[in-house]
C-alpha positions as CSV (number, residue, x, y, z in Angstrom):
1,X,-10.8,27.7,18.6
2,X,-8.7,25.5,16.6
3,X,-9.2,25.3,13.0
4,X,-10.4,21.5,12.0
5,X,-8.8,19.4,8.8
6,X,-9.9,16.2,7.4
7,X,-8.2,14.0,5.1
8,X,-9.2,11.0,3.0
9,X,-6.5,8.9,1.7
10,X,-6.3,7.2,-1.9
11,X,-4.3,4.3,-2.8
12,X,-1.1,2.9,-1.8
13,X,0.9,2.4,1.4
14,X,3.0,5.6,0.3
15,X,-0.2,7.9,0.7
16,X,-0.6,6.8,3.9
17,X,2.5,7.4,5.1
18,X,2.6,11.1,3.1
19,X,-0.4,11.4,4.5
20,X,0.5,11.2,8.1
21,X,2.9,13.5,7.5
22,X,1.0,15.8,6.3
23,X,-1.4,15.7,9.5
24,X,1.4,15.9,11.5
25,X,2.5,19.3,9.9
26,X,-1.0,20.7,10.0
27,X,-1.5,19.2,13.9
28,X,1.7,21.1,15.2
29,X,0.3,24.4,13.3
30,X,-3.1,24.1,16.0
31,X,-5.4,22.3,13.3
32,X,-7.2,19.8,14.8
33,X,-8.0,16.8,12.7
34,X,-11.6,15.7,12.2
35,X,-13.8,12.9,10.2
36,X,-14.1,13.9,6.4
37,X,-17.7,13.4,6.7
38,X,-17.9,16.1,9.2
39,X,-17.4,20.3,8.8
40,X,-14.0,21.5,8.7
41,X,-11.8,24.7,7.6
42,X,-9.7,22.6,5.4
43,X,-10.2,19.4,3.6
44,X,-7.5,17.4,1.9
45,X,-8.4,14.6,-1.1
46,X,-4.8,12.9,-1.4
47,X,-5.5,10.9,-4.1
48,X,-4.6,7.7,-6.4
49,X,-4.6,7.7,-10.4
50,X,-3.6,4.3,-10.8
51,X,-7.1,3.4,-12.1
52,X,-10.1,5.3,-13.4
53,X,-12.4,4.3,-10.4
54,X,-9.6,5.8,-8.4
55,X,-9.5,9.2,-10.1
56,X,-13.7,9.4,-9.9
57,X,-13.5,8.3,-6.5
58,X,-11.1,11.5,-5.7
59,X,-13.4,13.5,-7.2
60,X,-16.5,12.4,-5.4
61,X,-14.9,13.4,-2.3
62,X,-13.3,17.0,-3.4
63,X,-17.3,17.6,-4.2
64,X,-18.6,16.0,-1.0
65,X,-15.9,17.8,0.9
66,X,-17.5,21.6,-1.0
67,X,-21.1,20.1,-0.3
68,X,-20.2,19.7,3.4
69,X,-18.8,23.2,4.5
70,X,-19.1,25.3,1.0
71,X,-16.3,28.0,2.4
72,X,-14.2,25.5,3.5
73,X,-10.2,25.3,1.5
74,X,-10.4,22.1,-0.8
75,X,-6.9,20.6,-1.6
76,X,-6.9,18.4,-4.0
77,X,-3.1,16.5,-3.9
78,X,-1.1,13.7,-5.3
79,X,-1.5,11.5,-8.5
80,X,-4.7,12.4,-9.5
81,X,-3.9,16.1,-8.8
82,X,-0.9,15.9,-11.5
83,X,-3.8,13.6,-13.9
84,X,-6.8,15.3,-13.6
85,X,-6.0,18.9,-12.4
86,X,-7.0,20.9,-15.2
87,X,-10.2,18.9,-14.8
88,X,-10.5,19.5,-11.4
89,X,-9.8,23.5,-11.8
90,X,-12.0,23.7,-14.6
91,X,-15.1,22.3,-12.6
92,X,-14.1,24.3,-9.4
93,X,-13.4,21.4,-7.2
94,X,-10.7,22.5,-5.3
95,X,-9.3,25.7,-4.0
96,X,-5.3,24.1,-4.2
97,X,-4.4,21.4,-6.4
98,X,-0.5,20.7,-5.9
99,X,1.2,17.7,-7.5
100,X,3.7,15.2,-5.6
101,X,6.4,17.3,-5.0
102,X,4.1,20.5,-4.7
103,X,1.9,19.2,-1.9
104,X,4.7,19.1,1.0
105,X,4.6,23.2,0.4
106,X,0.7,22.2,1.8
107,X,1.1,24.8,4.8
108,X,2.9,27.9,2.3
109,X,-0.1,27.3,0.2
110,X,-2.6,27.3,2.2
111,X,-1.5,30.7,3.1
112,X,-2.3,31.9,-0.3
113,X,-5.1,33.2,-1.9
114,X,-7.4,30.8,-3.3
115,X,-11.1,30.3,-4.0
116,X,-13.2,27.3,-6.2
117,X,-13.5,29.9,-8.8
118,X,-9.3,30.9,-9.0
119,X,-8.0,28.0,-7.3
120,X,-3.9,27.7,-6.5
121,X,-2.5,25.5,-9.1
122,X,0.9,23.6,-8.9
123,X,1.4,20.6,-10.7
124,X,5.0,20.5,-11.7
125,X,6.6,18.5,-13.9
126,X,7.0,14.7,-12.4
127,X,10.0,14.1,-14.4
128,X,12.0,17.5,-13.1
129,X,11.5,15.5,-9.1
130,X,14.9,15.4,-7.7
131,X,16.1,13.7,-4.9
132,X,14.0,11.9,-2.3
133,X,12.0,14.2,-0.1
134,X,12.2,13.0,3.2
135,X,9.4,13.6,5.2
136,X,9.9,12.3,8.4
137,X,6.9,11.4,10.9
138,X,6.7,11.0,14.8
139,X,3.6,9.2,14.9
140,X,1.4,8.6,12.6
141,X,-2.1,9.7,13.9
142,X,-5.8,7.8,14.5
143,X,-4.2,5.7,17.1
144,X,-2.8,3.3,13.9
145,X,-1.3,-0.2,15.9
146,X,1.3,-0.3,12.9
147,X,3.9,2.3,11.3
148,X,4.1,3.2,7.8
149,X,7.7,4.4,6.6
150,X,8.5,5.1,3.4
151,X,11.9,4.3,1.9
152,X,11.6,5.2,-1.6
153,X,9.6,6.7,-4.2
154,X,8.9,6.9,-7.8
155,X,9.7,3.9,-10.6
156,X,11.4,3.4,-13.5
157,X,10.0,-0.2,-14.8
158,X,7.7,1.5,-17.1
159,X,4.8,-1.0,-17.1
160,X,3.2,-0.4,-20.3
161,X,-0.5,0.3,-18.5
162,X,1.1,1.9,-15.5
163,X,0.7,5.8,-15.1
164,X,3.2,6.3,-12.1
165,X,6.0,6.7,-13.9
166,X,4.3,9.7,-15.4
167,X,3.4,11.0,-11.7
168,X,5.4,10.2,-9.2
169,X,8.7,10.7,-11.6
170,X,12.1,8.3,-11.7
171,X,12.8,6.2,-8.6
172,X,14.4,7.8,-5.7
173,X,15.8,6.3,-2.1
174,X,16.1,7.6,1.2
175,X,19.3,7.5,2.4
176,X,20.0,4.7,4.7
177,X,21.0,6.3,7.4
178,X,17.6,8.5,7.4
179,X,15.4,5.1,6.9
180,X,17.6,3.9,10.6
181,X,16.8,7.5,11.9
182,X,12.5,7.2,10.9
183,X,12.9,3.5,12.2
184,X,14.4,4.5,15.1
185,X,11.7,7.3,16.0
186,X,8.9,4.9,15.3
187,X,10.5,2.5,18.3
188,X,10.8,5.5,20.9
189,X,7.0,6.1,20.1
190,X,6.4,2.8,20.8
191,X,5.4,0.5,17.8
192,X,6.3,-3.1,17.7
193,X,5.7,-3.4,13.8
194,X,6.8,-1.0,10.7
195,X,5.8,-1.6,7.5
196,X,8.8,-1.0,4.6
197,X,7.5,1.0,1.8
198,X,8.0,2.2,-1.2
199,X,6.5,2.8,-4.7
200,X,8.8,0.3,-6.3
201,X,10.4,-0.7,-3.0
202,X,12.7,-3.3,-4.6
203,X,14.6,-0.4,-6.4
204,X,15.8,1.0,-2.9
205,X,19.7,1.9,-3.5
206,X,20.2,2.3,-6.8
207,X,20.4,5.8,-7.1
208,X,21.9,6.8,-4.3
209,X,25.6,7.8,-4.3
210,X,27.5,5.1,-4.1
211,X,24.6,2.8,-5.2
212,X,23.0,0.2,-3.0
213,X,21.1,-2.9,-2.9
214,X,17.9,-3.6,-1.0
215,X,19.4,-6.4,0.5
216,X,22.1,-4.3,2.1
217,X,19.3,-1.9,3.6
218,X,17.6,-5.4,5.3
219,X,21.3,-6.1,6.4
220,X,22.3,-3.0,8.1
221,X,18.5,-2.9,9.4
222,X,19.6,-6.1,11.5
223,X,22.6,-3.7,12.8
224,X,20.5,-0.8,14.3
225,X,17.2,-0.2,16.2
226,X,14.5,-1.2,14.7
227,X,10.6,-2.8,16.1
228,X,10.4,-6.3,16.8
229,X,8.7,-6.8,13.4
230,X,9.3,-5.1,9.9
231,X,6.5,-6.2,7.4
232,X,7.6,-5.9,3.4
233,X,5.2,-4.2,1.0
234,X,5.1,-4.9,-2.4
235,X,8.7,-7.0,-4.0
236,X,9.1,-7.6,-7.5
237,X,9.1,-11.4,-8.7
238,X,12.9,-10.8,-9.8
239,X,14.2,-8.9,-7.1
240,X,13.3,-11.4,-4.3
241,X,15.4,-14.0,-5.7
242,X,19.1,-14.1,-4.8
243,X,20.2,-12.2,-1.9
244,X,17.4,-10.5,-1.1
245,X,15.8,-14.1,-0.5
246,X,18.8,-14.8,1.8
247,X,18.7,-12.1,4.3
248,X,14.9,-12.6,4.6
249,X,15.2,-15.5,5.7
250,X,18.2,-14.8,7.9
251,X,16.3,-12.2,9.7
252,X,13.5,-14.0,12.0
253,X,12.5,-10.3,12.6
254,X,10.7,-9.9,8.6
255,X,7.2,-10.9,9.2
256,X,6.8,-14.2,6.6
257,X,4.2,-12.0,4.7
258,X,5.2,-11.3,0.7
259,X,3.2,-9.6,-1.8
260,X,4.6,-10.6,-4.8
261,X,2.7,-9.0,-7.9
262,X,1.8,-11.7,-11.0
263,X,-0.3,-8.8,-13.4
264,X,-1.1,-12.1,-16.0
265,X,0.3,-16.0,-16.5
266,X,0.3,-15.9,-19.9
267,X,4.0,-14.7,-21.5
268,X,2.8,-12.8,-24.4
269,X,0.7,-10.3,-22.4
270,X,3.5,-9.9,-20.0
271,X,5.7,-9.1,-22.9
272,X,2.8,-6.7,-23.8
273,X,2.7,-5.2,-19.8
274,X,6.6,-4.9,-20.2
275,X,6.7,-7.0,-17.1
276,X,10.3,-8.4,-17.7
277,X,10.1,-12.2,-16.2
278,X,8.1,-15.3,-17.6
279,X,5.5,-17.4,-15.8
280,X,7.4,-20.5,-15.2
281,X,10.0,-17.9,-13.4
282,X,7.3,-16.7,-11.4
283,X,6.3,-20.2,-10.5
284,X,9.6,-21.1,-9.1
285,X,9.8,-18.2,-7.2
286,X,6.8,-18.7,-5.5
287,X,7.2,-22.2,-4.8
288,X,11.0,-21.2,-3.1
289,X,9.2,-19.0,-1.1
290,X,6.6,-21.8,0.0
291,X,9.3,-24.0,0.6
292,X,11.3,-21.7,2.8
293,X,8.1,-19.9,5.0
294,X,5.8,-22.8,5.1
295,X,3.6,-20.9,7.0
296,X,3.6,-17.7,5.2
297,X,1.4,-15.7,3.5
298,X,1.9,-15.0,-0.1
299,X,0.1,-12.7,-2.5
300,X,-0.6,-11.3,-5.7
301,X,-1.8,-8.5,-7.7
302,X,-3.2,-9.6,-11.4
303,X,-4.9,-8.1,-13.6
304,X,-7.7,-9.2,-16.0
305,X,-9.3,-8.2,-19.5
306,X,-5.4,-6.5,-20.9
307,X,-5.3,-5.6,-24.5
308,X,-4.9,-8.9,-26.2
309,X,-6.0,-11.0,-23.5
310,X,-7.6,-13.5,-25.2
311,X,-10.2,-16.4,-23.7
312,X,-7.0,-18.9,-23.6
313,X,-5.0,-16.2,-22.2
314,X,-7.2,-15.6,-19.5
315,X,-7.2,-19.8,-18.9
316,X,-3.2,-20.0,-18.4
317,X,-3.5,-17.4,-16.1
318,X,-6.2,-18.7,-13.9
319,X,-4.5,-21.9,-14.3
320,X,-1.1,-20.7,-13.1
321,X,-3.0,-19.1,-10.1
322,X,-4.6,-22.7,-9.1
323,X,-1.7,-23.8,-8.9
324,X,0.6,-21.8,-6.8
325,X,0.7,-21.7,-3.0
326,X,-0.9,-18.3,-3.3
327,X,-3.0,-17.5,0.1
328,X,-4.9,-14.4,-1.2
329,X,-5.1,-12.0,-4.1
330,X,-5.9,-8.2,-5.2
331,X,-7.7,-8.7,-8.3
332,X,-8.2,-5.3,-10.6
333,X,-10.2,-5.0,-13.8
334,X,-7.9,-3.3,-16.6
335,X,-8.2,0.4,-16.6
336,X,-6.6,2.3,-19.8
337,X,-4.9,4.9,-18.4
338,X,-4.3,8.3,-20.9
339,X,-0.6,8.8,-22.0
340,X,0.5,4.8,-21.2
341,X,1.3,3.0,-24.5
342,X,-1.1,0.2,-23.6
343,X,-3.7,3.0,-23.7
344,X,-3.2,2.8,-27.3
345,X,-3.0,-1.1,-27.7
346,X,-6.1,-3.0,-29.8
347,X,-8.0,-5.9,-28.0
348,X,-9.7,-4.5,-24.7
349,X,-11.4,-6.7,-23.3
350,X,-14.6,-4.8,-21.6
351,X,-18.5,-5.6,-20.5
352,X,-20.0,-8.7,-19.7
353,X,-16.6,-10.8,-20.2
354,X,-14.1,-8.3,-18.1
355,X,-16.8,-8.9,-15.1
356,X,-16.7,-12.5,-15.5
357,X,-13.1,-12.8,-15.4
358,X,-12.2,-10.7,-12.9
359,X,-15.2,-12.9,-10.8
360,X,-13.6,-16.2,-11.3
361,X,-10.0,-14.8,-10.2
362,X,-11.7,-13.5,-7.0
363,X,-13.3,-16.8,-6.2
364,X,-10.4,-18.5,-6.9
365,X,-8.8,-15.7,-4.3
366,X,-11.4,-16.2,-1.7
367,X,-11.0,-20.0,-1.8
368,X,-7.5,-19.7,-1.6
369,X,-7.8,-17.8,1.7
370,X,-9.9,-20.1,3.6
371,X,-7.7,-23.1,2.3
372,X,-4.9,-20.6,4.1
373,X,-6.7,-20.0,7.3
374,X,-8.9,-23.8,7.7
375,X,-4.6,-24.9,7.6
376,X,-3.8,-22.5,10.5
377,X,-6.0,-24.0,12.5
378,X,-4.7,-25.4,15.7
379,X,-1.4,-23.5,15.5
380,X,-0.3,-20.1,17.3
381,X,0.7,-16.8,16.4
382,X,1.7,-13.7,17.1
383,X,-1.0,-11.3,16.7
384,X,-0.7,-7.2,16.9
385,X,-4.0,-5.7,18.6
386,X,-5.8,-3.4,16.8
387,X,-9.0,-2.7,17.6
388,X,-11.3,-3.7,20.2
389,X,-14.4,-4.8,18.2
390,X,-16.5,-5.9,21.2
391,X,-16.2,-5.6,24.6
392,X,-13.7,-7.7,25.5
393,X,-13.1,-8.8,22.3
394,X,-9.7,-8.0,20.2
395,X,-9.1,-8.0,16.2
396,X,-5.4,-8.1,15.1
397,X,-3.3,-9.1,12.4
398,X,-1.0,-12.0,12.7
399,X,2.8,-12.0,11.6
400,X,1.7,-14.2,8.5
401,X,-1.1,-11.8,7.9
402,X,-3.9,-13.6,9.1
403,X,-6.6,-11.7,10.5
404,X,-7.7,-12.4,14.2
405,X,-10.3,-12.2,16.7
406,X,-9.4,-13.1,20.4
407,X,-11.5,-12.2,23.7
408,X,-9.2,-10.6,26.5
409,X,-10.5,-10.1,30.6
410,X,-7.7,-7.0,30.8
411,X,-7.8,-4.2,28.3
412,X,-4.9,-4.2,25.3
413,X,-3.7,-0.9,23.8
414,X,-3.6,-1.1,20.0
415,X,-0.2,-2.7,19.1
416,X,0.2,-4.6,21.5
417,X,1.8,-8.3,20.6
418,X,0.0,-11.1,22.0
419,X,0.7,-15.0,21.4
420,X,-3.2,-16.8,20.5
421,X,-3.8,-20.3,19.8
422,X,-5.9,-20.2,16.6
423,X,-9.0,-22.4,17.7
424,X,-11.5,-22.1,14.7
425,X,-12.8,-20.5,11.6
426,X,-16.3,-18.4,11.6
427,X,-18.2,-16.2,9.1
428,X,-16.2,-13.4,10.7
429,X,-12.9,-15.5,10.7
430,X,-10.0,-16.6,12.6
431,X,-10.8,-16.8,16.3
432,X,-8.5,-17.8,18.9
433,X,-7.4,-17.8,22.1
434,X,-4.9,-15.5,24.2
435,X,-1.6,-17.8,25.9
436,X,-2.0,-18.2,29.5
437,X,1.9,-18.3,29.7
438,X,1.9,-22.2,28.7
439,X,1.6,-21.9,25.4
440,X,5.0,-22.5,23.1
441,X,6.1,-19.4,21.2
442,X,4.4,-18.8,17.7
């Protein structure tokens, strides 16, 4: 009998893809990969520390995990690991806590012995990471429609309330002919869309050996094999200006999808955040994108209730939101992070007000994406199955990120690209219709 593992994911797109990578190892060892609500021989929490709700969430789970199967090995890995591991030892979560660069040893350490009571501790020291560790994956497992693949890792930006610095270590690239080679194995299993990841994905190149720029990675990408589609996480308001802008739009095959973090509108709390651009440049950005991708989706992260953010603050901000072509946003509540210097910054903004604010921005947010999808009405797209949510009845995601719903008379495997003619917006959505073969391409 093979021995089950169950994993719950934290956080970013990096996770994931560590993550898969992870079950991949522990797959080809026999394990056999199981819900994390269900028993298992080995449960792994790969965690986030970006916020405190994302550190108590990690915990909830290592104890859920020991409630579940009390004899079970409890890994507890990642950010949260390298935050809150003495915490997490000194409660008896976990019977391995292993940082980021610890936790691909997962298999070696599992070997060892460990208990709740005299767990296997290896944190490291973030800022002693080296060079990128590639961990390549064949195919990343739950019958996913899309790839993850992970290009870089760590940051050196600094954001004054950011604690991944302080995990994840200084920014590091995979080389480029490594990203071809991960690209090129995701095609031969057979997905038609990879996403382009990183922690601070806009950094890709620079310290590599000789140095590179993102732009020549998208480039050479147009060179080589690749899927039909490459989706961009998260870019930087500054580094999507210039030639970066140019080869996006040159290559028809980067979905017109750009998450372009704002954090605040209002300059002096960006100088506070150590965010290095200004509102107004944000604004022109934005609107170049709207101007070149009319039909894109653009996004933002932005954050509410910052040290100093003050009622006008907050206004500029909002205001600056109505404003843009934005089509949807990731709102977050400021969380002080210990060891960041914002941590130590007067003017929190907490309670009844924080809540308010962070209400009104995801509002805004939600209007903004009906506004986005009511204007896609009528026009088609080219939507990647995901799920069959009825019978009969697809859910996919769109090149411009919408989200779709579609009935089909023949059965589609997830990932599968079909063109639908988007015919009109319910409670649940986008619904459409799949192209007989007449319809002109999206």
């Amino acid at each position: 009998m093979s021995l089950r593992v169950a994993v719950q994911t934290l956080g970013c797109k990096v996770n994931q893809y560590e993550s898969s990578y992870f079950l991949e190892v522990l797959t080809n060892q026999g394990y056999r990969e199981v819900p994390f609500s269900t028993p298992a021989e080995v449960y792994l929490v790969h965690g986030c520390g970006v916020t405190s709700k994302a550190s108590h969430e990690a915990c909830r789970l290592l104890r859920r995990a020991a409630r579940t199967n009390p004899s079970a090995l409890v890994v507890a890995a990642g950010c949260n690991a390298v935050l809150e591991g003495r915490r997490i030892a000194r409660e008896g979560l976990a019977t391995h806590i292993l940082g980021n660069d610890d936790k691909y040893d997962l298999l070696r350490r599992l070997d060892e012995p460990a208990s709740r009571d005299h767990p296997v501790v290896s944190v490291g020291d973030p800022r002693s990471i080296g060079s990128f560790r590639a961990v390549p994956v064949r195919c990343p497992p739950g019958g996913r429609a899309r790839a993850l693949l992970k290009a870089q890792d760590g940051c050196d930006a600094f954001c004054s309330y950011c604690i991944v610095p302080y995990t994840r270590g200084k920014s590091r690239s995979l080389p480029l002919e490594d990203v071809f080679a991960q690209a090129a194995v995701f095609v031969e299993e057979g997905f038609r869309e990879v996403v382009l990841t990183g922690v601070h994905l806009g950094q890709w190149g620079r310290d590599l050996s000789p140095p590179r720029r993102f732009s020549q990675l998208l480039r050479r990408m147009d060179e080589t094999v690749r899927p039909k589609r490459v989706r961009l996480s998260s870019l930087e308001v500054l580094e999507i200006r210039g030639e970066v802008l140019g080869e996006i739009r040159a290559r028809s095959w980067i979905c017109p999808h750009f998450h372009v973090p704002l954090q605040s509108g209002h300059p002096e709390i960006l100088r506070r955040m150590n965010r290095k651009y200004t509102p107004r440049e944000y604004g022109e950005i934005l609107r170049e994108l709207r101007s070149l991708f009319p039909r894109a989706s653009l996004g933002a992260d932005v954050m509410v209730g910052f040290p100093g953010e003050t009622p006008r603050a907050f206004e500029e901000t909002y205001e600056l939101v109505r404003k843009l072509p934005l089509t949807y946003l990731h709102v977050f509540p400021y969380s002080p992070r210990p060891g960041t210097p914002a941590s130590k910054l007067p003017g929190r903004v907490v309670g009844g007000e924080l809540r308010d604010r962070a209400r009104a921005l995801r509002e805004l947010g939600a209007h903004k994406k009906l506004a986005f999808m009511e204007e896609a009405l009528g026009t088609w797209v080219e939507v990647m199955a995901e799920t069959e949510i009825a019978s009969g009845w697809y859910g996919g995601t769109s090149e411009n990120y919408l989200h779709v719903n579609f009935p089909s008379s023949a059965p589609i495997p997830p990932g599968t690209l079909v063109r639908v003619k988007l015919t009109n917006l319910t409670p649940r959505g986008l619904v459409g219709r799949a192209d007989s073969g007449k319809g002109p391409a999206p």
